[in-house]
Structure formats: C-alpha cells, structure tokens
GUPA-90815 format. One record per residue (C-alpha): residue number from 1; x, y, z. Coordinates in steps of 0.2 Angstrom, whole numbers, plus 2048, in hexadecimal, padded with zeros to 3 digits. Each point is the difference from the previous one (the first is absolute). Example, Ala and Ser with C-alpha at 12.3 -4.5 7.8 and 13.67 -1.06 7.14 Angstrom:
BEGIN
+-----+------+-------+-----+
|   n | east | north |  up |
+-----+------+-------+-----+
|   1 |  83E |   7EA | 827 |
|   2 |  806 |   811 | 7FD |
+-----+------+-------+-----+
END
This chain:
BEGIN
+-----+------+-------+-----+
|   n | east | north |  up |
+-----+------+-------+-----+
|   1 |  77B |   D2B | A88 |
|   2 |  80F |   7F6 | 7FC |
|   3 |  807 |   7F6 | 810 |
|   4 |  80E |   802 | 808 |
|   5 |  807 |   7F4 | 80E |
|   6 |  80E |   803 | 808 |
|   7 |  80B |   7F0 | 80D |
|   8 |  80A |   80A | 80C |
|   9 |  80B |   7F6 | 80D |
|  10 |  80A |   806 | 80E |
|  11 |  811 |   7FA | 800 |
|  12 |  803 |   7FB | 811 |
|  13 |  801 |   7F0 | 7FC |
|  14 |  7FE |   7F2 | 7F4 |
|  15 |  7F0 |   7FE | 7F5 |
|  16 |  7F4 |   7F4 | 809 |
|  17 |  7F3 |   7F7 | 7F9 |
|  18 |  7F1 |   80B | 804 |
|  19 |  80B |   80E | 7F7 |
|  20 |  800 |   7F6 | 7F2 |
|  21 |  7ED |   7FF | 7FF |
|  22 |  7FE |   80F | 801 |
|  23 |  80D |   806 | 7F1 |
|  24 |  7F5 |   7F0 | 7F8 |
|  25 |  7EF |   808 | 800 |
|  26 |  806 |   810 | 7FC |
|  27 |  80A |   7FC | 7F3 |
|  28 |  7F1 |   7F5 | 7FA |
|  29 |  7F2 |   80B | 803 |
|  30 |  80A |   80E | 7F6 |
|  31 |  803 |   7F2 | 7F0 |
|  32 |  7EC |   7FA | 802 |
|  33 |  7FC |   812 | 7FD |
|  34 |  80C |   806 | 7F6 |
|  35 |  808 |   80A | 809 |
|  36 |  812 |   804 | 806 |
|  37 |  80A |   7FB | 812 |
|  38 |  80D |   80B | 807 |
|  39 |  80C |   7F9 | 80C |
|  40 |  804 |   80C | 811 |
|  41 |  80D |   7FF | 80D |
|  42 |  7F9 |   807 | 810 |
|  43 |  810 |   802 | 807 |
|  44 |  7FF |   80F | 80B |
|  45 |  802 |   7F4 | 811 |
|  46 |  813 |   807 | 7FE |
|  47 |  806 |   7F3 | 80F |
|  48 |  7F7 |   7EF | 7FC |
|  49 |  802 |   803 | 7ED |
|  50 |  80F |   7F8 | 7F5 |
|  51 |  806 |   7FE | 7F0 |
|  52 |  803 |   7EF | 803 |
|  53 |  7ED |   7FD | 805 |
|  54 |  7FC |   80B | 7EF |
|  55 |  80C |   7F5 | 7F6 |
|  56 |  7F8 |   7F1 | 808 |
|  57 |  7EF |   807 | 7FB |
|  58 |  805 |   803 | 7EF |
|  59 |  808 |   7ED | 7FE |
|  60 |  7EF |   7FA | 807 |
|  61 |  7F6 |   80B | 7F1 |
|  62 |  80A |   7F9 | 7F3 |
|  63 |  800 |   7EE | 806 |
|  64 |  7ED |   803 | 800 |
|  65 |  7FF |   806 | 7ED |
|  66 |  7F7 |   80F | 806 |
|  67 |  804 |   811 | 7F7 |
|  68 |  7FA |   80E | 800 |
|  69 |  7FC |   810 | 7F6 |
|  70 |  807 |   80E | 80C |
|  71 |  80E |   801 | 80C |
|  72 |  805 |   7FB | 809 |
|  73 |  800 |   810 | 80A |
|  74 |  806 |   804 | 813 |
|  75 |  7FB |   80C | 80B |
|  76 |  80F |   805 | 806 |
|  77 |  803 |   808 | 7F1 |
|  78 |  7F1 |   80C | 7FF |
|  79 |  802 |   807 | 813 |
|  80 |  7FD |   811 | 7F5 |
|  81 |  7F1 |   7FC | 7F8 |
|  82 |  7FA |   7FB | 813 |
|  83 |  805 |   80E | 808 |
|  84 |  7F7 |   80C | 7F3 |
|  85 |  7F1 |   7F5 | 803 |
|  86 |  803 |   804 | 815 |
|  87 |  801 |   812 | 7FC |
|  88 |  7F2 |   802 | 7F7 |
|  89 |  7F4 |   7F6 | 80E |
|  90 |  808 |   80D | 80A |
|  91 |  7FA |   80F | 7F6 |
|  92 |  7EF |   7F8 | 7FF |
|  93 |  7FC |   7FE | 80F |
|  94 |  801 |   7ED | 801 |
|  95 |  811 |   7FC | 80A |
|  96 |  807 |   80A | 80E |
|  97 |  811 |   800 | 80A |
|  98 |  7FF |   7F7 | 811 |
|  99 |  810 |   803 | 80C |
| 100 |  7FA |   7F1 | 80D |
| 101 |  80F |   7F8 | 807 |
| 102 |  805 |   7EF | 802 |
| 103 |  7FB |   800 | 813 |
| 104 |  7F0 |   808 | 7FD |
| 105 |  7FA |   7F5 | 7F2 |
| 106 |  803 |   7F2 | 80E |
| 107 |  7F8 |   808 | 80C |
| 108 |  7F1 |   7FF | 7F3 |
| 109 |  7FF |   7EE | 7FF |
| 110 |  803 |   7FD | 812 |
| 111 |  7F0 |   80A | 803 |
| 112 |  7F8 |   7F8 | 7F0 |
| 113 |  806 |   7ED | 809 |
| 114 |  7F9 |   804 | 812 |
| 115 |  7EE |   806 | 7F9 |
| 116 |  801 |   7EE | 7F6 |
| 117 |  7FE |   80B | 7F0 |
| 118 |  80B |   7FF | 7EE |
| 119 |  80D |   809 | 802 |
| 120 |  803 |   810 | 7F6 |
| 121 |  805 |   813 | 7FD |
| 122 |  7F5 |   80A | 80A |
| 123 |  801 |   80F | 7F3 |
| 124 |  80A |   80C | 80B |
| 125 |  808 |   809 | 7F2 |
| 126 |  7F0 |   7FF | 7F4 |
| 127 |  7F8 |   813 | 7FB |
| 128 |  7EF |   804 | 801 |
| 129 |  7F6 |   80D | 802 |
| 130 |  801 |   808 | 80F |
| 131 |  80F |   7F7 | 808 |
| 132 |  80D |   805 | 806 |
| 133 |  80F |   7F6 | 7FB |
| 134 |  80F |   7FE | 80D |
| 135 |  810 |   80A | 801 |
| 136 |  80B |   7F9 | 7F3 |
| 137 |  80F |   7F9 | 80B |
| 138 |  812 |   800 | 7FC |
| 139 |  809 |   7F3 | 7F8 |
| 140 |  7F4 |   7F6 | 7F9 |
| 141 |  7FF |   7FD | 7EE |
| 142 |  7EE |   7FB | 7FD |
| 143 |  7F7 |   7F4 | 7F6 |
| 144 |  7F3 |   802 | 7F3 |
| 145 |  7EE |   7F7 | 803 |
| 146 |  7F2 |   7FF | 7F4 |
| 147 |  7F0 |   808 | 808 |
| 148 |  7F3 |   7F2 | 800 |
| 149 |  7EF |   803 | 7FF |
| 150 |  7FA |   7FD | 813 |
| 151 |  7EC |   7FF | 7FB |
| 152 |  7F7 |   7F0 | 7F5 |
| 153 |  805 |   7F5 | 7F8 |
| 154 |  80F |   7FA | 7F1 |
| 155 |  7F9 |   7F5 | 7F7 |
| 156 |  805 |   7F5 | 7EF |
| 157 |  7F9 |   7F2 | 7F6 |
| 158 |  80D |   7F2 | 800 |
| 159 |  7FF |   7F4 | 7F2 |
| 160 |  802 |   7F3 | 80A |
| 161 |  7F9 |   803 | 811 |
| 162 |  7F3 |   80A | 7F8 |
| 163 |  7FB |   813 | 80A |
| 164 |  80D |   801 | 80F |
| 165 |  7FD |   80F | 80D |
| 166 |  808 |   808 | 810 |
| 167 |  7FB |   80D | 809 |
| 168 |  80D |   811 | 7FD |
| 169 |  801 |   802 | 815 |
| 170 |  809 |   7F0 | 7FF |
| 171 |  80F |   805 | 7F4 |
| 172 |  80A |   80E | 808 |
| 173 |  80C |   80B | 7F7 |
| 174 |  810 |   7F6 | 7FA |
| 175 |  80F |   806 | 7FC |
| 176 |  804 |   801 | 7EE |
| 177 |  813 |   80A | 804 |
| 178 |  80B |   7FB | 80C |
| 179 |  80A |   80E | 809 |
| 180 |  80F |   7FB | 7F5 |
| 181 |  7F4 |   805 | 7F2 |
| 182 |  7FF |   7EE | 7FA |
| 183 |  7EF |   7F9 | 7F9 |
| 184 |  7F6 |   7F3 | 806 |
| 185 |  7F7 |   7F1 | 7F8 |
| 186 |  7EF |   805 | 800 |
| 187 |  802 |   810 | 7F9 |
| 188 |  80D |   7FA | 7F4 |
| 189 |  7F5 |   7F4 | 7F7 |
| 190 |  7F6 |   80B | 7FD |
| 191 |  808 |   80E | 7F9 |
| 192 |  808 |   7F2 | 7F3 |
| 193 |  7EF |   7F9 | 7FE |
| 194 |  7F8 |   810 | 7FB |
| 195 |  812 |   804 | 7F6 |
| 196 |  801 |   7F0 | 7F6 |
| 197 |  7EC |   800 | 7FD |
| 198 |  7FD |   7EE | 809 |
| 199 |  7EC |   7FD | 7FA |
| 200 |  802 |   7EE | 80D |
| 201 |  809 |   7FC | 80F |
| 202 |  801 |   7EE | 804 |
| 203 |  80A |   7FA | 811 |
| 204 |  7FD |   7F6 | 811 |
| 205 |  7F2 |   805 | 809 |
| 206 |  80D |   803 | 80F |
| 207 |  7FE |   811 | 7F6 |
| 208 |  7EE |   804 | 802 |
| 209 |  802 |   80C | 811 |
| 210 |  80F |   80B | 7F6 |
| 211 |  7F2 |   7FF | 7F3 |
| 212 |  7F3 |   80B | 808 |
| 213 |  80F |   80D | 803 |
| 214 |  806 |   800 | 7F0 |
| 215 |  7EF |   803 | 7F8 |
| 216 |  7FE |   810 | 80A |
| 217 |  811 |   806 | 7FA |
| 218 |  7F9 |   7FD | 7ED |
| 219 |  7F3 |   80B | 805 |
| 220 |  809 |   80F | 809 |
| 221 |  80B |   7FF | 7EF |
| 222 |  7F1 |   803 | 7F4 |
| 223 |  804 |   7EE | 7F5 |
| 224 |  7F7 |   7F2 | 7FF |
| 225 |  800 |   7F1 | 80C |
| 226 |  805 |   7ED | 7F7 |
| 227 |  7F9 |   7F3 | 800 |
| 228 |  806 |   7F6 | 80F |
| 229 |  7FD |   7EB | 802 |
| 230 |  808 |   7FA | 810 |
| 231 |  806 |   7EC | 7FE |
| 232 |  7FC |   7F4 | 811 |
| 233 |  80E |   7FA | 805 |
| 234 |  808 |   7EF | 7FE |
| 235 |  800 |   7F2 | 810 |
| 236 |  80C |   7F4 | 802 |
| 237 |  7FD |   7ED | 7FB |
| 238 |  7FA |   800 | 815 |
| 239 |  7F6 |   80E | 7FD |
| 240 |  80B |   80E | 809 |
| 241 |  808 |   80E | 7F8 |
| 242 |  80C |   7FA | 7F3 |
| 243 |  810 |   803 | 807 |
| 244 |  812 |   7FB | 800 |
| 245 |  7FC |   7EF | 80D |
| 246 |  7F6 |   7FC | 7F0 |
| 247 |  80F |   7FB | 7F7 |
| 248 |  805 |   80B | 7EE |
| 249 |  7F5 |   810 | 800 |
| 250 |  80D |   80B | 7F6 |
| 251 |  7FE |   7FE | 7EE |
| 252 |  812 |   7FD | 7FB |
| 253 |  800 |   7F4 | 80E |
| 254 |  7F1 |   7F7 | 7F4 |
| 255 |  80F |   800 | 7F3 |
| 256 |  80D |   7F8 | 80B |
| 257 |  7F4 |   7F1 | 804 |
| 258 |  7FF |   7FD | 7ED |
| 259 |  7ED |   807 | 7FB |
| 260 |  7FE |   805 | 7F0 |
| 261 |  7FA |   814 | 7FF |
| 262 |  7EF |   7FC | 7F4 |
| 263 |  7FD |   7F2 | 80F |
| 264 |  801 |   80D | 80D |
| 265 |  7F7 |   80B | 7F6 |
| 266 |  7F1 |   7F6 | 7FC |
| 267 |  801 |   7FC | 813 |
| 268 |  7FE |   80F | 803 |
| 269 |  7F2 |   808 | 7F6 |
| 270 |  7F4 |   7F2 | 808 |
| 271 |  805 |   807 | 810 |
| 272 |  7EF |   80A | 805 |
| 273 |  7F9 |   801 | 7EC |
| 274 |  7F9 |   7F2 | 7F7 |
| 275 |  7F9 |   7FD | 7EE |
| 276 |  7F4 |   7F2 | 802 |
| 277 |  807 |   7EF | 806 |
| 278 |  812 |   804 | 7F4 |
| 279 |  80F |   7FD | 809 |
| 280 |  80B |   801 | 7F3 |
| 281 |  802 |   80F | 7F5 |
| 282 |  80E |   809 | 7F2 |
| 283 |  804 |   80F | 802 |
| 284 |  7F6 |   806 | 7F3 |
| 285 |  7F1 |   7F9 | 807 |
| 286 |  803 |   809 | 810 |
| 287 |  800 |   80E | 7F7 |
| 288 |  7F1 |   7FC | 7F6 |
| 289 |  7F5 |   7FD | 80F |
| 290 |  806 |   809 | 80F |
| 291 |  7F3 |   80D | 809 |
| 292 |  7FF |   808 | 811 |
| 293 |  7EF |   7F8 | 804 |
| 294 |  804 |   7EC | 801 |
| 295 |  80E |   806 | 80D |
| 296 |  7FB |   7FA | 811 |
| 297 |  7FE |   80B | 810 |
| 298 |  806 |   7F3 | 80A |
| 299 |  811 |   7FC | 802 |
| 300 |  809 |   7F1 | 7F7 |
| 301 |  807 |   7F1 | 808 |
| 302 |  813 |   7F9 | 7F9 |
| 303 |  7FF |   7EF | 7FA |
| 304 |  811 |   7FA | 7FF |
| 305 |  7FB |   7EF | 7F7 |
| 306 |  7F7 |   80A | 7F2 |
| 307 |  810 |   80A | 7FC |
| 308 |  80A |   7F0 | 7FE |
| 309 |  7F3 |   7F8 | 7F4 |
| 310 |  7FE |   80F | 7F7 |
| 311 |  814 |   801 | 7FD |
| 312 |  801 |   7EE | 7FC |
| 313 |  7F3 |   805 | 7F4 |
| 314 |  809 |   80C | 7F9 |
| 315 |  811 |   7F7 | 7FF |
| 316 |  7F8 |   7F0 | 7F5 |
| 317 |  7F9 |   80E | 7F4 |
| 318 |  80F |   809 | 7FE |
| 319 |  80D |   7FB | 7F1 |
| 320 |  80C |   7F4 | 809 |
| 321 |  80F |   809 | 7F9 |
| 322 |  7FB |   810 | 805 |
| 323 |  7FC |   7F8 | 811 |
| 324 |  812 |   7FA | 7FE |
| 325 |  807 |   811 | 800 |
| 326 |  7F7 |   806 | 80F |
| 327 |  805 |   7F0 | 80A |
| 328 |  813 |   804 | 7FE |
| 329 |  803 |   80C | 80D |
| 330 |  7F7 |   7F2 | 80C |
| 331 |  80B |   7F3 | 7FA |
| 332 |  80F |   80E | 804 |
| 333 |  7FA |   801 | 811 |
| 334 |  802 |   7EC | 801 |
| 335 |  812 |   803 | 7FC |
| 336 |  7FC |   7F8 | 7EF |
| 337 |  809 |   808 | 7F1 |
| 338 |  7F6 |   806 | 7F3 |
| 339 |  807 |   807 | 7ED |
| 340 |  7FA |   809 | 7F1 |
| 341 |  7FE |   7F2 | 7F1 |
| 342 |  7F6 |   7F6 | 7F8 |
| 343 |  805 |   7EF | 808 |
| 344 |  7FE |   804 | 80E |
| 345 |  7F1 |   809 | 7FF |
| 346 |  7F8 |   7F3 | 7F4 |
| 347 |  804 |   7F3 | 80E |
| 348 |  7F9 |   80C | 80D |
| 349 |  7F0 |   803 | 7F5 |
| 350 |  7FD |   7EE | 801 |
| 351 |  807 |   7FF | 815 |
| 352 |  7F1 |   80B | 802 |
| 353 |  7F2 |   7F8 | 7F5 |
| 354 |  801 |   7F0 | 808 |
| 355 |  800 |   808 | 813 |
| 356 |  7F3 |   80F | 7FE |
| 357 |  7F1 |   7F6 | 803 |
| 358 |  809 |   7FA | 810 |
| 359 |  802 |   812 | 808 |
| 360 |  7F8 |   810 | 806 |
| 361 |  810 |   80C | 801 |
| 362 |  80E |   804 | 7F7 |
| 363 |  809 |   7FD | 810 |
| 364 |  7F7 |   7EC | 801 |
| 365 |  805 |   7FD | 7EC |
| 366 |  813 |   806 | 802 |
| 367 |  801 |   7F3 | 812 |
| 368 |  7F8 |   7F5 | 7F5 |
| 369 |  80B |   800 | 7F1 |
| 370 |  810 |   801 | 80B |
| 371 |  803 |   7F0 | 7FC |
| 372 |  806 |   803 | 7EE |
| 373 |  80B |   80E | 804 |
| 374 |  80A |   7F6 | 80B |
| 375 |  80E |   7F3 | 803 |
| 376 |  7FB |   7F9 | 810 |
| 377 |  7EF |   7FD | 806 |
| 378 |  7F8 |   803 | 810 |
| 379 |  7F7 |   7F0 | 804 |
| 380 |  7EF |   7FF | 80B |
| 381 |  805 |   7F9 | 811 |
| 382 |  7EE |   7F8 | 7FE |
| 383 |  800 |   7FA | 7EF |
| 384 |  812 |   7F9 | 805 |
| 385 |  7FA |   7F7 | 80D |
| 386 |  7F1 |   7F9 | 7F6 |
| 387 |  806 |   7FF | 7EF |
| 388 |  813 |   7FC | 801 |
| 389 |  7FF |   7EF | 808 |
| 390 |  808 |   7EE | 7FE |
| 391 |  7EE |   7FC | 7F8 |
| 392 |  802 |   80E | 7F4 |
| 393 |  813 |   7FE | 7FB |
| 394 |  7FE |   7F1 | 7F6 |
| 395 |  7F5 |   80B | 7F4 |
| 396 |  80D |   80E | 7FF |
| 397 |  80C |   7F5 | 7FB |
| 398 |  7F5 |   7FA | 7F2 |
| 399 |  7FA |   811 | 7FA |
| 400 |  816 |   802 | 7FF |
| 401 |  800 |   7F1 | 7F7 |
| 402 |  7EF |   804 | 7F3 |
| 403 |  803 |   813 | 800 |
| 404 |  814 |   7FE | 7FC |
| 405 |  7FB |   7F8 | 7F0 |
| 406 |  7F4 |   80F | 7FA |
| 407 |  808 |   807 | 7F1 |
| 408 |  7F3 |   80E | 7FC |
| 409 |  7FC |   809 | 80F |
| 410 |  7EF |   805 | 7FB |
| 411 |  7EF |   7FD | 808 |
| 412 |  7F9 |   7F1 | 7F4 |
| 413 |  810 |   7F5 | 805 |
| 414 |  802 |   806 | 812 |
| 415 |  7ED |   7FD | 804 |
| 416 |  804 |   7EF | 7F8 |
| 417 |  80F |   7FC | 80B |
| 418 |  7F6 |   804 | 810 |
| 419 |  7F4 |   7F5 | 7FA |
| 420 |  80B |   7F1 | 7FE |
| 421 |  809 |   802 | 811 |
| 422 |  7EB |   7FC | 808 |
| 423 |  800 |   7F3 | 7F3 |
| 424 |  810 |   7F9 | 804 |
| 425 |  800 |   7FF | 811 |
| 426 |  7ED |   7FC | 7FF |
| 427 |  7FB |   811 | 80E |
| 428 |  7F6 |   80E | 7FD |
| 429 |  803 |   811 | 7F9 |
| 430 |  7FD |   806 | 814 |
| 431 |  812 |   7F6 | 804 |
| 432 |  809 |   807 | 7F1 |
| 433 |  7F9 |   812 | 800 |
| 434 |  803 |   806 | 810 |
| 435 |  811 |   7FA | 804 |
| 436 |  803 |   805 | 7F1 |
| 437 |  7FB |   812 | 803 |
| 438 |  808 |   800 | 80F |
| 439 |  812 |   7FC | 7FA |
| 440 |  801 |   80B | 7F1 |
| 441 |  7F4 |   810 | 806 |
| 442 |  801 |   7FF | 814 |
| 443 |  7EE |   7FC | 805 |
| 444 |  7F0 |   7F7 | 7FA |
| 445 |  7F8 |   80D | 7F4 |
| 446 |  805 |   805 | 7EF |
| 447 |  7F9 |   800 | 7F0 |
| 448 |  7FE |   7ED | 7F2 |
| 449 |  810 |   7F5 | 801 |
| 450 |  803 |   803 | 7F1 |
| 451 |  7FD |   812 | 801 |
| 452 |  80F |   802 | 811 |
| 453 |  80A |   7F2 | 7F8 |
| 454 |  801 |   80C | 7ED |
| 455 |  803 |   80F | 80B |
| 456 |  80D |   7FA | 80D |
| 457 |  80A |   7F8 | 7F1 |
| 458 |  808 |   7F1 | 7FF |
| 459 |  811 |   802 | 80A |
| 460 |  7F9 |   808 | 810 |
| 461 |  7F3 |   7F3 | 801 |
| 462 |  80D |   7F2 | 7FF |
| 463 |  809 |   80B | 80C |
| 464 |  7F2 |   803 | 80B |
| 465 |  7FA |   7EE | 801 |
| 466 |  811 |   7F7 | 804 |
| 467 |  800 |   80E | 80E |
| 468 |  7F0 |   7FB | 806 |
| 469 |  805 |   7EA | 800 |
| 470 |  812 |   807 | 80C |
| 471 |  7F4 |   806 | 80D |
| 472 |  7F6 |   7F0 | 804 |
| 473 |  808 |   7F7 | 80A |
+-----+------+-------+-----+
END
C-alpha cells in the first residue's frame, strides 16, 4: 500500500502551533514511508473563512519548508463532486431529507437540557419501516442527514490511542447538506478522503468524536476506512491549554520574534514523539526515524526555555553570513539601514559572529548589534550610573590618549593598547573593560575589547569615548 497523508487546515485563522505539528507528522510519516502529502483547504465554513487567513496559512507552510506532493486543493471548489456524493447516499438509502425548523430543532435540545441528556436530533424526519413520516410543510427547504446506524458500536484502531469505541445510539444523524445545499465538514472530509485516496489521517485528537462519524460514512459509501492517529494536545508552559495568554501561538508570530524555522521545527517534532534521549535532529534524521508508535498519548507540555536553546543552537550552527541575510529585516525594523554589497555584508558577517554566541533570537542579535549601525548610542542608565564616574574618567582619557595613537586598527595592537592603559595606570582590566564598554557600546556586555574596539572603528570609538568624559560631571 503506498501512504498517503494528507494536512488540511481551515482557514479561519492563522496557522498555530498545534497545526503545525500536525502538517509536521504527516508530512514526516509520509516521507519515513515513502509516501506522498497532499495539502487541503477545508474551506467550506463560507463565513469564518478568508483568503487572508489562507494566505497567512500558505506564508506559514513555506516559512516552515514544508512541501507537498498534491494541492493544495479547496473544497469550495468541488461542491459538485459533493453533491453527487449526497445524492447518491440519497438513492442508497443512507441519507434522507429532514424539514425540522429552526424552532423545533430548539425545542429539541430544550427537552434533551431538562432530562440532563446530550443534546440531539430526535430523528423526526428519519424513514423506517413502518413509519409514517409527517406532512411535508410549506416553505421549508430541507436539510440532508446521514442515517446513523442507531445499534452497536463504531469502532477504529487508532495508532496512537490504540482501539477507540462508542456506542451508535450515542451519534445521531448529522447533517451533511445544509438547506442552502452547502456541505458540511464531516461529510466533506470524507468524500475528499476517499477521492484523493488518503491511506493515514494524522490531526489533534479534538477530532476523535467527528472520527466515529466519519468512519460510518466510509462505510455507507462501500470505500475503505484510513488509518486515523489523533495527536494529544499541547499545554501551555502552566500546564493549561496553550492559548493566546501564553504569549506567540501563531507560527508566523514564531517568525516575528526572530526563531529560525528548523528551530521551530525540531521543536516541534519532540513535542509528543521521542527517539531515544536526542533532542536535536536534521531533517533528514527525522525523516529517517519518525514512526507512529514512539508518539505519546498523553498531551505535551510547552517549554519555552527549550525553544530558546534550541534556536540559539541553531543560530551558532548556522553560516554567519547567511545568518547575516536573515537578520536584515530585523535590523530594518530597528530603523537601521541595511544594503546589498559586499562591505557591508562582510562587516555584518563579522557584527554577527562576534554577537551570536550572545543571543537566542534574531530579534535579541539585531538589539544587540544596534550599536554599529548607529550614530548615537543609547546608554544604560545603570551602567551610566556605575561605570561613567569621576573614578572612571581618568581612564577614558587615557584609553583617548593610548587608543588615539593606534595606527592599525586591528586586534593584536588594540588588545595591546587596552593592556597598557591597566599597565599605565596600574588597575585592572575590570576598571578599563567596563567603562569602556559602556562608552563605546551602551552597556556592560559585548564581545573581547579588541574584538568591539575592531568593529566599532576607530573614529566612533574616539567619538563615543570623548562623549562619555562630557557626561561626568
């Protein structure tokens, strides 16, 4: 049998992270088996669905590096194919026309609420044998439902969950046409399902009830039933459903803070599935070890932290100019000025292999080399306060003096010249180093001396000094 996955998103809305694990696994289970992926738009929520959310779920794909081997393909394009589906439950025997109206469908589950019972369609409308089916009344275009068995049980082996049950009297008959003839979700997925020859269906297990219908629609059709494994869901870092109050949950939004996409990614193929104790994996290892069986049933906590170490990870391994490239719109946002040459890509190329070590974001590295795109500093009210004193001042006047004289601004002669302000003035690196810092970068923290002296050049750290002495009083 050759697998086919399939990721289908409804564009209501952004792609969010659980979304992404699941276009992860399927996308991965369907490259570990050597299969194929087709992408699905299940757009047929005609109010709630956008092109903007569909763009926005597109922009999140191809951030991700996902592609895919089919599609994408929207529903809203194959009403036709749906409707000859609905017709031919119709024929069969296994759908039927139900003219309730709005009012009495409430009274339903007004009745259904006072007994303390699940709501649900009390199969007025439903032929069997021997009824006798109400007066069809004027006026009201009807609705199509599937005839759910109302006997046994439906019943499927999930690969994650293992066997899941539920007894048929507790499903009733769903519409799968509105009165507008539109078609609904459950039947939808799987008419395309059965038309695009889907062998696995991988999603949330907030899916598993729509499950057991679906299954039963497989079966009135005559075509075979997937594969189905549900995914637990993912907590919060507190534990509670991860949700907008736990900050970025959107994937582009994981963009916009500065993550790299094979960060996220990696992230996000540990999030319920493990491969021994390896936290950190290529692509092409996922690939090579993912399987249904190591994925957990139980749901998966966010961990923040992990993220940011994995990023930072990912951000030292990465080739510093090509990190270079991907900061630029960063450094944009900063109001910084970027351009397309080699000098000032060389001298960002080197802005970024001094800092990387010292950051977790893209966003964190293009605060932190702010300071070399810019004119004016911003200085560290603290680090002013400490570091820019009457005791320090002396010692910026004689690294003006000693630094002044430095013909070859490279590192050998600048690590010398720092070395013989200590000597001259017979203090430690401590009292040189950190006003130091703190006049030419605008706080305590940056790479060697000699390595933030090279880099901020010899005319802005003249500059920046002398700035520094005018504000001790």
């Amino acid at each position: 049998m050759m697998v086919k996955t399939r990721f289908a998103p409804s564009p209501t809305g952004y792609l969010h992270i659980g979304g992404a694990r699941t276009a992860l696994f399927s996308h991965l289970f369907a490259l570990h088996n050597k299969g194929t992926t087709v992408l699905r738009i299940e757009d047929t929520d005609l109010e709630r669905s956008t092109p903007e959310a569909v763009a926005a779920i597109m922009e999140s794909l191809e951030w991700l590096g996902f592609q895919y081997d089919e599609g994408p393909y929207y529903q809203t394009k194959r009403f036709d194919r749906y409707k000859e589906v609905v017709a031919e439950l119709l024929e069969k025997g296994h759908a039927y026309y139900c003219y309730c109206t709005p009012e009495e469908l409430a009274e339903m589950r007004a009745k259904a609420e006072a007994k303390k019972e699940k709501p649900r369609y009390d199969g007025t409308w439903r032929p069997e044998p021997g009824k006798t089916l109400p007066e069809i009344p004027e006026g009201v275009s009807p609705v199509v439902r599937f005839k759910n068995p109302q006997v046994g049980v439906t019943s499927f082996t999930d690969l994650v969950h293992g066997n899941l049950s539920v007894q048929n009297s507790e499903l009733d008959d769903l519409i799968i046409a509105r009165s507008d003839g539109s078609p609904t979700y459950n039947f939808c997925v799987v008419v395309d399902d059965v038309d695009m020859e889907i062998t696995h269906v991988i999603r949330g297990d907030d899916h598993i009830n729509n499950t057991y219908r679906q299954v039963n629609i497989f079966k009135a059709l005559g075509k075979p039933v997937p594969h189905f494994a549900h995914l637990a869901m993912i907590l919060g870092d507190d534990g509670q459903k991860l949700s907008k109050r736990h900050g970025a949950v959107g994937v582009m939004e994981y963009y916009e803070r500065g993550f790299l996409p094979e960060a996220v990614i990696n992230y996000l193929v540990r999030l319920g599935w493990s491969h021994g104790d390896q936290e950190i994996f290529t692509f092409e290892e996922m690939v090579k070890y993912f399987d249904l069986k190591n994925v957990s049933k139980s749901a998966s906590a966010f961990n923040t932290s992990k993220l940011l170490w994995l990023n930072q990870h990912y951000m030292i391994e990465k080739n510093p100019a090509e990190l270079g490239q991907l900061l630029k719109p960063f450094l944009k946002k900063l109001g910084i000025q970027t351009e397309t040459s080699p000098e000032f890509d060389n001298f960002l190329t080197k802005a970024v292999e001094a800092h990387v070590k010292r950051s977790e974001t893209l966003v964190e590295l293009a605060e932190m080399i702010q300071y070399l795109f810019v004119d004016e500093i911003e200085i560290d009210e603290a680090a002013k306060a400490k570091q820019l004193t009457s005791a320090s001042k002396p010692v910026l006047e004689e690294l003006v003096r000693v630094l002044s004289d430095v013909t070859t601004w490279e590192h050998a002669e600048l690590d010398a010249a720092v070395k013989a302000v200590t000597k001259n003035l017979e203090i430690g690196m401590g009292k040189v180093g950190m006003p130091l810092r703190t006049a030419i970068v605008g706080r305590t923290n940056s790479p060697n001396l000699d390595e933030t002296l090279y880099l901020v050049g010899k005319e802005r750290t003249l500059e920046r000094l002398e700035k520094a002495i005018n504000l001790i009083d």
